[in-house]
C-alpha positions as CSV (number, residue, x, y, z in Angstrom):
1,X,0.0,0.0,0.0
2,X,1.9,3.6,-1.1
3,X,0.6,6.8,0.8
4,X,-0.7,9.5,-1.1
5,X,-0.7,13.3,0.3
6,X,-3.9,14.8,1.2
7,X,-4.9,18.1,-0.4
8,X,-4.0,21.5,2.3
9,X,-6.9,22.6,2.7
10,X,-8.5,19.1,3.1
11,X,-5.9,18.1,5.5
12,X,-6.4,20.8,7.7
13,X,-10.4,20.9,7.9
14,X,-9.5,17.1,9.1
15,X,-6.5,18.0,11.6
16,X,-8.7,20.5,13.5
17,X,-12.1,18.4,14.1
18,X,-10.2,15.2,15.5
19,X,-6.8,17.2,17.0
20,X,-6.2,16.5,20.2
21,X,-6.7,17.4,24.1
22,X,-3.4,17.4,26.1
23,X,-3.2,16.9,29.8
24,X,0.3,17.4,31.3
25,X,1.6,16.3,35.0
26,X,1.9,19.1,37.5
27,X,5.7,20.6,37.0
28,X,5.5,20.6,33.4
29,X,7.7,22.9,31.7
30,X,7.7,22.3,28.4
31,X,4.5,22.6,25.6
32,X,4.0,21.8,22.1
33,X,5.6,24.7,20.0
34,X,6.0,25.6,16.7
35,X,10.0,24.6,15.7
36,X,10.2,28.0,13.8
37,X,11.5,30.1,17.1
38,X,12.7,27.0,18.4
39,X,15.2,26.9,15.2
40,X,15.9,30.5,15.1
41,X,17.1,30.3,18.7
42,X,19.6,27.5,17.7
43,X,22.9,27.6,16.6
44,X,23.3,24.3,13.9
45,X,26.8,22.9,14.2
46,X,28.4,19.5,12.6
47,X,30.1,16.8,13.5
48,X,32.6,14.3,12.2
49,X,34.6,11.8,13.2
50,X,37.6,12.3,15.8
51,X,37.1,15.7,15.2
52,X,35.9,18.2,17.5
53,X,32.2,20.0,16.0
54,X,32.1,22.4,14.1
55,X,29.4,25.6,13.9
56,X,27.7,25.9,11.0
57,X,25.5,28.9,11.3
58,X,25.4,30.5,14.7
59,X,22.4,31.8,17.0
60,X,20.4,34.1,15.4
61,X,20.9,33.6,11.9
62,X,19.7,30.2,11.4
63,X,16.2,29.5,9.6
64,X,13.9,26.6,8.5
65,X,15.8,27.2,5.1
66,X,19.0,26.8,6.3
67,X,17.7,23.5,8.0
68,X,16.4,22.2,4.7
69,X,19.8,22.5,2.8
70,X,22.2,20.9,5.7
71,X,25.4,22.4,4.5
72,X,28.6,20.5,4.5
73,X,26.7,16.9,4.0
74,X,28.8,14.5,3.9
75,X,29.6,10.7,4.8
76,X,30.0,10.1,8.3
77,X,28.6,13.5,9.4
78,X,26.5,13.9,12.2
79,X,24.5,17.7,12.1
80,X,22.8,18.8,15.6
81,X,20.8,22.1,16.7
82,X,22.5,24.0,19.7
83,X,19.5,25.2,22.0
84,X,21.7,26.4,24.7
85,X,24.9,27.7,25.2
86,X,27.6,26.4,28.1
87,X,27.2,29.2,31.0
88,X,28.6,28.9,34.5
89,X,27.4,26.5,36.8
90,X,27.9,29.3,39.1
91,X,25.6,31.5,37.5
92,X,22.9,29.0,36.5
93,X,23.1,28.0,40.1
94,X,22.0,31.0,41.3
95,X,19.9,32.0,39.2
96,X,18.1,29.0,40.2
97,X,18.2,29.8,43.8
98,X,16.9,33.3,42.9
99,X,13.6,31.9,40.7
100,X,12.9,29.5,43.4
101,X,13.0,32.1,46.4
102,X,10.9,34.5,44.1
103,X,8.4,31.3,43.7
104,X,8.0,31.1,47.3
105,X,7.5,34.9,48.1
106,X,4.5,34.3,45.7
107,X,3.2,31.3,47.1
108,X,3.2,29.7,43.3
109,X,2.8,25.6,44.6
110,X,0.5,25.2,41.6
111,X,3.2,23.7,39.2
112,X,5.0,22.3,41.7
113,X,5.6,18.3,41.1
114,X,6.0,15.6,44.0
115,X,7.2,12.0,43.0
116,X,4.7,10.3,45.0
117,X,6.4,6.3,45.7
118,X,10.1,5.8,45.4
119,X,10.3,4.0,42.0
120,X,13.1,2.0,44.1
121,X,10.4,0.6,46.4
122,X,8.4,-1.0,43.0
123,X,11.3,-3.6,42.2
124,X,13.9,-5.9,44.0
125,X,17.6,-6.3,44.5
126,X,18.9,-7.1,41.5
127,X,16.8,-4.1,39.5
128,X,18.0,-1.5,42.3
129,X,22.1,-2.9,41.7
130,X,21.4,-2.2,37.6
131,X,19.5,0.9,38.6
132,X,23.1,1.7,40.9
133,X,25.2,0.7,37.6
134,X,23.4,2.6,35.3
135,X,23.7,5.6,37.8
136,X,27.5,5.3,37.5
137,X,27.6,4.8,33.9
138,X,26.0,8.4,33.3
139,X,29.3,9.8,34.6
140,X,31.0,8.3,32.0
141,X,29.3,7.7,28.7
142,X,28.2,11.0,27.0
143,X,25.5,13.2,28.3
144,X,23.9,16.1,28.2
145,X,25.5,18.4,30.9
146,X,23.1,19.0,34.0
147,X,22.6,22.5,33.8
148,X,21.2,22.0,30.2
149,X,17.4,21.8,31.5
150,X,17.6,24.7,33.7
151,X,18.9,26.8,30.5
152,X,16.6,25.3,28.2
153,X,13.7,26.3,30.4
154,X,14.9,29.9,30.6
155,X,15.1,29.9,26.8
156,X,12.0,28.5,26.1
157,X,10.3,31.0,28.4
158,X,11.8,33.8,27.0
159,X,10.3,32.6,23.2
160,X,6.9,32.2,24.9
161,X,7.0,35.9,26.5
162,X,7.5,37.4,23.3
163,X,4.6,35.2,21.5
164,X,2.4,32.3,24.3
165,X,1.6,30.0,21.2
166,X,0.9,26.1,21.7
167,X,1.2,23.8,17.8
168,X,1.6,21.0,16.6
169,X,2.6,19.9,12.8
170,X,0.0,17.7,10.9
171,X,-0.5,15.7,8.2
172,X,-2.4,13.5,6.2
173,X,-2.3,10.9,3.8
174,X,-4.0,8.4,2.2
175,X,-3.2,4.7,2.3
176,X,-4.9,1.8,1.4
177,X,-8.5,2.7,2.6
178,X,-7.2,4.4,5.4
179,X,-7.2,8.0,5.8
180,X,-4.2,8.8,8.3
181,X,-3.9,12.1,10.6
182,X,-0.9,12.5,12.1
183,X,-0.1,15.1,14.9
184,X,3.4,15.8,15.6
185,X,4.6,17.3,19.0
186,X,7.9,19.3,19.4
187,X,9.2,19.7,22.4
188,X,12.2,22.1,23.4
189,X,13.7,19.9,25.7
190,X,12.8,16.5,27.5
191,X,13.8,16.9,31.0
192,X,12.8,13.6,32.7
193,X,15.9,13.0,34.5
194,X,17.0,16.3,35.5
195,X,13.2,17.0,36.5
196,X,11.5,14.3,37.8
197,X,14.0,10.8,38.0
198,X,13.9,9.4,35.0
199,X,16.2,7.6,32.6
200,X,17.9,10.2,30.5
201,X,17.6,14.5,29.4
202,X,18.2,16.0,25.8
203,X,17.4,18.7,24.1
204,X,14.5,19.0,21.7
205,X,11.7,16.1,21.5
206,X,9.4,15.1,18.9
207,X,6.3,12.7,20.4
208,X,3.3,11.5,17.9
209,X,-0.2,10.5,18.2
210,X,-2.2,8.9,14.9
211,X,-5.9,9.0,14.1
212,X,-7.1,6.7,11.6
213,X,-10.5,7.8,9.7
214,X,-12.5,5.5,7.2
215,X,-14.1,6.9,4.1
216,X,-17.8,5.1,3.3
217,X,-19.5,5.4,0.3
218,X,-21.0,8.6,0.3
219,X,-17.5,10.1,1.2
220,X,-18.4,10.6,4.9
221,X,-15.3,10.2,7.5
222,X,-15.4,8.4,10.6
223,X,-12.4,7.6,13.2
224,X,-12.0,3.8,14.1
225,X,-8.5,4.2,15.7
226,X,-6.2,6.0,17.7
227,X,-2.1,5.2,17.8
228,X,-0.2,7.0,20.4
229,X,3.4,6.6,21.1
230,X,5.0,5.4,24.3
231,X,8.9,4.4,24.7
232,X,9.0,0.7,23.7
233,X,5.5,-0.3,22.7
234,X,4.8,-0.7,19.1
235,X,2.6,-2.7,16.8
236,X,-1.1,-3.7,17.6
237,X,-0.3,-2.6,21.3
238,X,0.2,0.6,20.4
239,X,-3.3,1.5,18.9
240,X,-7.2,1.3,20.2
241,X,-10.3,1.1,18.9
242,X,-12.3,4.2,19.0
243,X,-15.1,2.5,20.7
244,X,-12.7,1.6,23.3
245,X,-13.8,3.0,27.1
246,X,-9.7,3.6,27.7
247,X,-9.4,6.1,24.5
248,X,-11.4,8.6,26.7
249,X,-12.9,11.7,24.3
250,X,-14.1,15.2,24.5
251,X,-16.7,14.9,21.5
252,X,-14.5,14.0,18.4
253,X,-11.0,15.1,19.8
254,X,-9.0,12.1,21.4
255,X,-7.5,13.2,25.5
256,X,-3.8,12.4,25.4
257,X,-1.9,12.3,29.2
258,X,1.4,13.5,28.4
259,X,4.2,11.6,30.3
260,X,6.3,14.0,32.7
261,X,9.6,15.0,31.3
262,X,9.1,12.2,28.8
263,X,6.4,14.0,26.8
264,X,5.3,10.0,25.9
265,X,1.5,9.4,25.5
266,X,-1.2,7.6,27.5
267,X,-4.6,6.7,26.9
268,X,-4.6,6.6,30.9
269,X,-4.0,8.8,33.6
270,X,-1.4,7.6,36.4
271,X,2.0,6.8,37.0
272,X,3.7,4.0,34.3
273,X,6.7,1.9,35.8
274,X,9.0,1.9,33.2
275,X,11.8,-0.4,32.7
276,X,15.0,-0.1,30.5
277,X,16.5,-3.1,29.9
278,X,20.0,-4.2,30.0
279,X,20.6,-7.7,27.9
280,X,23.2,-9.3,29.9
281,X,25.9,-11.7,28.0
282,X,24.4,-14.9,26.2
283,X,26.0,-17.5,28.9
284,X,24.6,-15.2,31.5
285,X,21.3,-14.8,29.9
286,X,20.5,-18.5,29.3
287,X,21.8,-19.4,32.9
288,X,19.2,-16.7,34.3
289,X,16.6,-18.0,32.1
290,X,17.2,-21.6,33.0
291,X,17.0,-20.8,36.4
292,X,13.8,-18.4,36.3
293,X,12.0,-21.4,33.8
294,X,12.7,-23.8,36.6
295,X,11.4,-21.6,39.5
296,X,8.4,-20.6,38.0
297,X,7.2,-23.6,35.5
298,X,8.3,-26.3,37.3
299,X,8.1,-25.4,41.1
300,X,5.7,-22.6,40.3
301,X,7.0,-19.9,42.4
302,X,6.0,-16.5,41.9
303,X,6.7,-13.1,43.5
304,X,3.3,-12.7,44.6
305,X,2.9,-9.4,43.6
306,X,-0.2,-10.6,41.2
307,X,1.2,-8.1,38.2
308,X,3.3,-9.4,35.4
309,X,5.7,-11.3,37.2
310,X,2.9,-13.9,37.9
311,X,2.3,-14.2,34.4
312,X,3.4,-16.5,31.7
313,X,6.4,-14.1,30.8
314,X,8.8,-13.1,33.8
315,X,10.3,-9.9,33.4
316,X,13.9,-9.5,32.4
317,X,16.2,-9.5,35.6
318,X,18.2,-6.5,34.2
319,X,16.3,-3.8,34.0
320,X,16.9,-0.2,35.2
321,X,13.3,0.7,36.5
322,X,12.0,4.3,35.9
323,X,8.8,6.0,36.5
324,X,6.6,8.3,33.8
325,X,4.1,10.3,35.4
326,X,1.5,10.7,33.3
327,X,-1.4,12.4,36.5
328,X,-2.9,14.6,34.2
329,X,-3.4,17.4,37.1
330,X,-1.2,19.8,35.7
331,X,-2.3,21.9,32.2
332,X,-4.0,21.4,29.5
333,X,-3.8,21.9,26.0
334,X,-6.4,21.7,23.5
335,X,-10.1,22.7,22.3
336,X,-12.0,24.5,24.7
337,X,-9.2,24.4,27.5
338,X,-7.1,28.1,28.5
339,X,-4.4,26.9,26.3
340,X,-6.1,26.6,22.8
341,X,-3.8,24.9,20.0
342,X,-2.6,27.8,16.9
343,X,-3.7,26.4,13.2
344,X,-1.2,23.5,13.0
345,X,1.9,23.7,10.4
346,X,1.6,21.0,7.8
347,X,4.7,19.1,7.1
348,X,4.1,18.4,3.7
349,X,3.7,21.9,2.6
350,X,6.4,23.6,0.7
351,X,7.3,26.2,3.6
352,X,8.1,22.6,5.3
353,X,11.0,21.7,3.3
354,X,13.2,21.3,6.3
355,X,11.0,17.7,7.3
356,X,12.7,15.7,4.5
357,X,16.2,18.6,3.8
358,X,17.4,18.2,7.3
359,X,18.6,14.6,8.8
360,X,19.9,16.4,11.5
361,X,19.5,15.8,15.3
362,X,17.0,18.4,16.7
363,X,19.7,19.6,19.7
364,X,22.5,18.5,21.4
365,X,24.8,15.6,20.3
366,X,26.1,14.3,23.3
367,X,27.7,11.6,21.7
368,X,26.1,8.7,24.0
369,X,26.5,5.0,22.9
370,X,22.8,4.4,24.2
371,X,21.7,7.5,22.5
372,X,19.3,8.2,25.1
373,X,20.7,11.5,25.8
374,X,21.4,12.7,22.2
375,X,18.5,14.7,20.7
376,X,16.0,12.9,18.5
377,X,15.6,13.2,14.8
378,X,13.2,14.6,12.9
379,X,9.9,13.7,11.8
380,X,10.8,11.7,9.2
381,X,14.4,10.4,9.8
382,X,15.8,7.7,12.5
383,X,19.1,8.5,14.1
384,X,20.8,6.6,11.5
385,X,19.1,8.8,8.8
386,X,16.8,6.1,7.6
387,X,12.9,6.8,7.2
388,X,10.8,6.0,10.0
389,X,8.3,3.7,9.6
390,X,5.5,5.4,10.7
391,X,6.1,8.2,8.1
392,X,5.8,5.6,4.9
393,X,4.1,3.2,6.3
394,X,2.0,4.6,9.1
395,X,-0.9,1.3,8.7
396,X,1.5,-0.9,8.8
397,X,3.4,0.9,12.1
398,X,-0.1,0.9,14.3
399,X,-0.6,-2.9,12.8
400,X,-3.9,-1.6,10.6
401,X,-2.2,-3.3,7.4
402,X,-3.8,-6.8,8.2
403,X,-7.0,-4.8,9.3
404,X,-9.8,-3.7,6.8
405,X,-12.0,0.1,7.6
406,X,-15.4,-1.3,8.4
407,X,-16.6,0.1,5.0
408,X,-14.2,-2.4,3.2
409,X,-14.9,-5.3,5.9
410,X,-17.7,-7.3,5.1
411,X,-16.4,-7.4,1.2
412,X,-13.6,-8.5,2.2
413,X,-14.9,-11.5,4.0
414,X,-17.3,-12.2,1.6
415,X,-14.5,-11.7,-1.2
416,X,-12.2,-14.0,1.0
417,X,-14.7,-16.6,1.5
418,X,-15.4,-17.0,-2.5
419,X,-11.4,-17.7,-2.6
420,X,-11.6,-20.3,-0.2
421,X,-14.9,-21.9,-1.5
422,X,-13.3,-21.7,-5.1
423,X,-10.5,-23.2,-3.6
424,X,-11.8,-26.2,-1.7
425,X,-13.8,-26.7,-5.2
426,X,-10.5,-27.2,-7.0
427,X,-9.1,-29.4,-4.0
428,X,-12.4,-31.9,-4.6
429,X,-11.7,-32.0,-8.3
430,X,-8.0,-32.6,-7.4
431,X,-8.2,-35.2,-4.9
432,X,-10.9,-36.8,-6.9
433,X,-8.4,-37.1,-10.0
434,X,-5.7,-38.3,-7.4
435,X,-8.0,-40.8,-5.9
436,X,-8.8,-42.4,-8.8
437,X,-5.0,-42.5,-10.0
438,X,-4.4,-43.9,-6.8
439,X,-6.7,-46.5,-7.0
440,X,-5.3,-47.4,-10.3
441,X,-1.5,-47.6,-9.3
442,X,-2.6,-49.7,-6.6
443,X,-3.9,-52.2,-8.6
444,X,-1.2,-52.4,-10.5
445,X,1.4,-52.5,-7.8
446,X,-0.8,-55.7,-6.6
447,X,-1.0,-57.8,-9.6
448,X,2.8,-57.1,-9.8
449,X,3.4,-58.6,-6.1
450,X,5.6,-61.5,-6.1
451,X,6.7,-61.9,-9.6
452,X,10.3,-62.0,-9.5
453,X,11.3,-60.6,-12.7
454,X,9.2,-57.4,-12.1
455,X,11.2,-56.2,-8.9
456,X,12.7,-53.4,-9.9
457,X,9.2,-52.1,-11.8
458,X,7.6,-53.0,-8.4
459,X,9.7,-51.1,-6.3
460,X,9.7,-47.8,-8.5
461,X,5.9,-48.3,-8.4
462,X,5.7,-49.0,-5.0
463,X,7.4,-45.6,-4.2
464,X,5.1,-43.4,-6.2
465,X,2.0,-44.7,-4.7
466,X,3.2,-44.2,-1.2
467,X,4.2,-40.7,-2.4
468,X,0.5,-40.5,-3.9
469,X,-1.0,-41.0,-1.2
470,X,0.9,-39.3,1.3
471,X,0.3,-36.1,-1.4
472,X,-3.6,-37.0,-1.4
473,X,-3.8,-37.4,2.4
474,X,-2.6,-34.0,2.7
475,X,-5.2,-32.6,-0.1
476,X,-7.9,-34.3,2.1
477,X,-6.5,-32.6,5.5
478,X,-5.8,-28.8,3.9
479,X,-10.0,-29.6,2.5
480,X,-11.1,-30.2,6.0
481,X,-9.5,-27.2,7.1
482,X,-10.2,-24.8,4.1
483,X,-14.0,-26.1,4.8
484,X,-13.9,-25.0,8.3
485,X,-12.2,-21.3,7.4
486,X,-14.7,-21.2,5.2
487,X,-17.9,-21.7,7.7
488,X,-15.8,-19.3,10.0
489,X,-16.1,-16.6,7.6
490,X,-19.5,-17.1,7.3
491,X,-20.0,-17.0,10.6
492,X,-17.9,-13.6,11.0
493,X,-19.8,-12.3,7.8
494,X,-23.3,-12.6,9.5
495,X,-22.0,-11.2,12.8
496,X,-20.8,-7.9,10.9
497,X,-24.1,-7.9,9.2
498,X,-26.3,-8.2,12.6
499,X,-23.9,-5.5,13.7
500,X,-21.8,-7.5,15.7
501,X,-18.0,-6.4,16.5
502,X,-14.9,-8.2,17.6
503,X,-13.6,-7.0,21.7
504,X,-12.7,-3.6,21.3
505,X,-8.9,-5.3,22.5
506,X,-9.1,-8.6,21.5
507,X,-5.7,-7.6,19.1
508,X,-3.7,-6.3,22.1
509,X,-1.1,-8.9,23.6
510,X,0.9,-6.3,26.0
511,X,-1.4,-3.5,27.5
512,X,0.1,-0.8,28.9
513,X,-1.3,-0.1,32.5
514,X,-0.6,2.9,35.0
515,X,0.2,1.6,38.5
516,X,-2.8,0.6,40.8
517,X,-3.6,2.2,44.2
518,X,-2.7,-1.1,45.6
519,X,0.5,-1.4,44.0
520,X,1.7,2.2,44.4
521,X,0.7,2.4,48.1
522,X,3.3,1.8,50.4
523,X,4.9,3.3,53.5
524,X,7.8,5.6,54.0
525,X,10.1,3.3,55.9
526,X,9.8,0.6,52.7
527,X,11.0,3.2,49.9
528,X,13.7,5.0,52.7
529,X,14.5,1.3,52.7
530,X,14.6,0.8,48.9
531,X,16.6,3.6,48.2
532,X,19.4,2.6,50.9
533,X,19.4,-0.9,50.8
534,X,22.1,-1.6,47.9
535,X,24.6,0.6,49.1
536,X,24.4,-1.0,53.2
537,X,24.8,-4.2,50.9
538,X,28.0,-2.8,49.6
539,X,28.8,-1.4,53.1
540,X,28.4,-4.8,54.5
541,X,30.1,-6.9,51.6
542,X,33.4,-4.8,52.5
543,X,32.7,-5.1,56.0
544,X,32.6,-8.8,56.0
545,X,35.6,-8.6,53.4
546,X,37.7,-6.5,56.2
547,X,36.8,-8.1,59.3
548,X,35.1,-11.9,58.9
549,X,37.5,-13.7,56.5
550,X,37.5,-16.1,59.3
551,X,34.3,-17.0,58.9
552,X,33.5,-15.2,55.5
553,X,30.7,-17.8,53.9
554,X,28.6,-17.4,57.4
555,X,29.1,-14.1,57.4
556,X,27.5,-13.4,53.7
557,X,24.8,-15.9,54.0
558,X,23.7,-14.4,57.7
559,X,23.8,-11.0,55.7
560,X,22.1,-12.2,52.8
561,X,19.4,-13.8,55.2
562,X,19.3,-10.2,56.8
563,X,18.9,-8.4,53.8
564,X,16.3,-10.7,52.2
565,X,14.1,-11.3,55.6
566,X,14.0,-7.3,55.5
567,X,13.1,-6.9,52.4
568,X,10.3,-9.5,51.7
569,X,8.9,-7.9,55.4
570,X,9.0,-3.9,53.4
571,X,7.7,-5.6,50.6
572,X,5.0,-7.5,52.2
573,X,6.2,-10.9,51.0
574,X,7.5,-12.6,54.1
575,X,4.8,-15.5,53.5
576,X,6.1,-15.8,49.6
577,X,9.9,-15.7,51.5
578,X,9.2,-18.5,53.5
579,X,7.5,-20.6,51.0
580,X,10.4,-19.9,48.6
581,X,12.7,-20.6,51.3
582,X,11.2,-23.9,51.5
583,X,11.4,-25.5,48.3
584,X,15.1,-23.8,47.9
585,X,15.7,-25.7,51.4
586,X,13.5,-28.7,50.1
587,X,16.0,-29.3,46.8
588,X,18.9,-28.8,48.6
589,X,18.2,-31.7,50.8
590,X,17.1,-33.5,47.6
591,X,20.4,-33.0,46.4
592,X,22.5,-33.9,49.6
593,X,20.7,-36.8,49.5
594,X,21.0,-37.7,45.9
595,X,25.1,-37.1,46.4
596,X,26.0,-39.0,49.7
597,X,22.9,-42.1,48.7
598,X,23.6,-42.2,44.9
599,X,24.0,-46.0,43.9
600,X,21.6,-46.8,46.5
601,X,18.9,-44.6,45.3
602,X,19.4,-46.3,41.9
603,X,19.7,-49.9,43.2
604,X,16.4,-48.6,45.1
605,X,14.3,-47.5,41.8
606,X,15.9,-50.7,39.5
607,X,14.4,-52.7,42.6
608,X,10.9,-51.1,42.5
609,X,11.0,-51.2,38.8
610,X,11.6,-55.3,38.6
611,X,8.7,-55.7,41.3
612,X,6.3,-53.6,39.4
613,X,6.8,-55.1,35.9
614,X,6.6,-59.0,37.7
615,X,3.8,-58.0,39.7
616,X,2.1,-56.7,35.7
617,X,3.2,-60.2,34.1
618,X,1.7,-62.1,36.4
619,X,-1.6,-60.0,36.9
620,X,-2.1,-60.4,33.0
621,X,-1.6,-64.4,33.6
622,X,-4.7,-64.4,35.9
623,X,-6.8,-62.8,33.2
């Protein structure tokens, strides 16, 4: 299916009636703007390889035109926006200090944001030591420098004080039977570590939410589907149904809750554990997985926290856990709210030439080797320069390429259903011919039986009809189940016509769930707790290390009893512990006993095994 542009004016009649209502989290800083002061308060610099960057065009003289023709584009070159420019710790410091004791003269708690849980008290040990690792890593892998958010927000201030204007960029395009709206959010800067915990800060952001329309007959336009975007999650998890109860709706214009920092989006208000995982090595990884496969499938212990660990698939083991706050109690954006969107910017106009000119990054290059603090890429381009998928393929990126509009879906089960009845048709003629050959080689294959001088003749002939009807065995089987496809898709057929419809999220495998009251209620002393326990495990390893080499193994597993008796009693899992300590206890002995009783055990079973099959002889005598 190719995408076809849909006319301007068309487009943006479309992008107004269905654009979308933005709730952000309380200590927000950063809105939807238009990239044209965004750009014209950068600086665009390059970079190549082992060589230190270069600028390009400084502050105030770069445009959207100069963005479209990327000077000096070469192999190997790497072009980046500057948003702000390297100032004094010092200064930025206390100019901080200054804001914040002007904030509290005023009394201004209104954008104030509180983190709520410790995101350490959600997880266990082993997440907390990544979580520790990762922490250390920042310092040395490339980042954006910490003052960056503080600077950005002064910039971006200072653009809204000379024109308050919230946009986003649209556009529309036709593919398949699917009308596709596509509303593109740029951010200045994504502050979720520096303000409020999270994994990783850079400068600019581009976020995206999709609305898919149908076209009927009479050329009226309905929405069936809403995509949003959130970190990892893509495919069929990514979209809903419009009828869904979860894509909440103020008339015709989708409600988005805008991830803190993140600027990710949610169908849902509340607060989204997040988890960036860390692959270990492949020895390490299948040990783990052995180990976790065992403990859960065989001896079927769980963690008992009833989420997703209980489930079929256990989490990874190496994950850096993260929390996106997504409350929706700060501002909001959108029709009918104080902060009303400007006409969007379409990206497929001509002004727009920058969306496919410039591969660029949209702010800092900070040279990280996870790339989480490096500033995104546009629209249209990946970090590698390739096009995105959801820009030529936007069906195909929400998993609608597999799904027909509801215009088109009855024909097309009615359609499909002719091609298998056709089909199984041709199969009956087929296996019908076959049968009869079949019947035919057989008989020849039996008057041939025995005579000697025909050997050779028989065998060839006795290989093609066991090929013949091992080929019309399979005709028959494929029948049966084209037969049954085919009542299926009758049966689906009639349901659409009585005006039936599949579950709204029968086609999602991985929902994506804020945190529940129940999970997200703890008490202080756990998460004081969560956030100290790894290093007083540290404290205590080179404690033991220092002063109990006498007695060194006692001494880590009476800490390692300590450490895990607290933590299962923070965590509310002392009963889970115990059980768990059980069974560990219960295969240890099984093993001890196994070692020191070996060739007895197996005397033992080849002795039970002789009984059992006499005692069946005999019992089948007596019958």
């Amino acid at each position: 299916m190719t995408a076809e542009h849909v006319e301007a004016d068309a487009a943006m009649t479309l992008l107004r009636r269905f654009e979308p209502l933005m709730h952000f989290t309380r200590g927000e800083r950063f809105y939807p703007m238009d990239v044209e002061p965004y750009v014209r308060s950068c600086s665009l610099w390059v970079q190549h390889a082992d060589e230190e960057a270069v600028c390009l065009v400084p502050r105030g003289e770069l445009t959207s035109e100069d963005l479209a023709q990327q000077p000096q584009d070469e192999f190997g070159a790497t072009h980046f926006l500057r948003f702000t420019d390297p100032q004094s710790f010092r200064e930025l410091y206390s100019r901080r200090l200054r804001r914040k004791h002007v904030s509290e003269k005023r009394k201004e708690p209104d954008n104030v944001f509180r983190a709520g849980r410790g995101r350490l008290a959600r997880v266990g040990y082993l997440s907390r030591v990544v979580d520790a690792l990762y922490s250390l890593a920042l310092l040395a892998r490339g980042r954006l420098p910490g003052e960056a958010s503080f600077a950005s927000s002064i910039r971006y201030q200072h653009i809204m004080s000379e024109r308050e204007q919230y946009r986003y960029h649209g556009r529309v395009l036709r593919q398949g039977d699917w009308i596709v709206l596509q509303y593109w959010f740029f951010y200045a800067f994504n502050d979720w570590r520096s303000g409020f915990y999270g994994a990783n800060d850079h400068e600019g952001d581009w976020e995206k939410i999709l609305v898919y329309l149908s076209e009927s007959e009479t050329g009226e336009v309905r929405p069936e589907w809403a995509a949003y975007a959130a970190h990892d999650y893509k495919g069929d998890d990514l979209r809903r149904s419009w009828d869904d109860p979860e894509l909440e709706k103020v008339g015709e214009h989708p409600i988005v809750y805008v991830g803190a920092g993140t600027h990710a989006s949610y169908y849902s208000r509340g607060e989204y554990l997040t988890e960036l995982e860390i692959r270990p090595p492949s020895p390490i990884a299948r040990a783990v997985d052995a180990i976790r496969s065992l403990w859960r499938k065989r001896l079927h212990q769980y963690s008992g926290d009833g989420t997703r660990s209980a489930q079929n698939e256990a989490p990874n083991l190496f994950v850096v856990p993260f929390v996106d706050y997504a409350r929706g109690d700060g501002a909001a954006v959108g029709p009918g709210q104080e902060k009303e969107w400007e006409p969007p910017r379409l990206l497929d106009s001509p002004s727009s030439a920058w969306v496919s000119g410039y591969r660029g990054l949209w702010g800092f290059y900070a040279q990280d080797p996870f790339e989480g603090e490096d500033a995104p890429a546009g629209p249209m381009y990946n970090h590698d320069k390739s096009v995105r998928r959801e820009w030529y393929d936007p069906v195909g990126w929400a998993g609608l390429d597999k799904v027909p509009t509801q215009t088109e879906a009855l024909r097309t089960i009615l359609k499909q259903r002719s091609d298998v009845v056709t089909r199984c048709a041709m199969l009956r003629a087929e296996i019908e011919q076959k049968s009869d050959q079949l019947k035919r080689l057989g008989v020849e294959v039996a008057a041939m039986r025995g005579q000697s001088h025909l050997l050779a003749s028989y065998e060839a002939k006795k290989m093609q009809l066991d090929e013949l009807s091992r080929e019309v065995e399979q005709l028959r089987a494929q029948l049966v189940t084209d037969k049954t496809v085919s009542e299926s898709l009758e049966g689906y057929a009639a349901q659409l016509q009585a005006g039936e419809r599949e579950p709204t999220r029968a086609h999602i495998s991985r929902a994506l769930h804020p945190v529940s009251d129940d999970e997200g209620r703890t008490g202080r002393v756990a998460e004081i707790w969560a956030a100290v326990s790894v290093g007083l495990m540290l404290i205590a390893l080179v404690w033991i290390i220092m002063f109990q080499r006498q007695a060194i193994y006692s001494a880590l597993v009476s800490s390692i009893a300590l450490f895990a008796l607290l933590e299962a009693s923070f965590r509310g899992r002392l009963a889970n512990l115990v059980s768990s300590v059980n069974v560990g206890l219960g295969m240890l002995a099984a093993l001890i006993i196994a070692y020191e009783f070996f060739w007895q055990i197996v005397a033992l079973a080849v002795l039970i095994v002789g009984i059992y099959v006499l005692w069946d002889n005999l019992r089948e005598l007596r019958r």
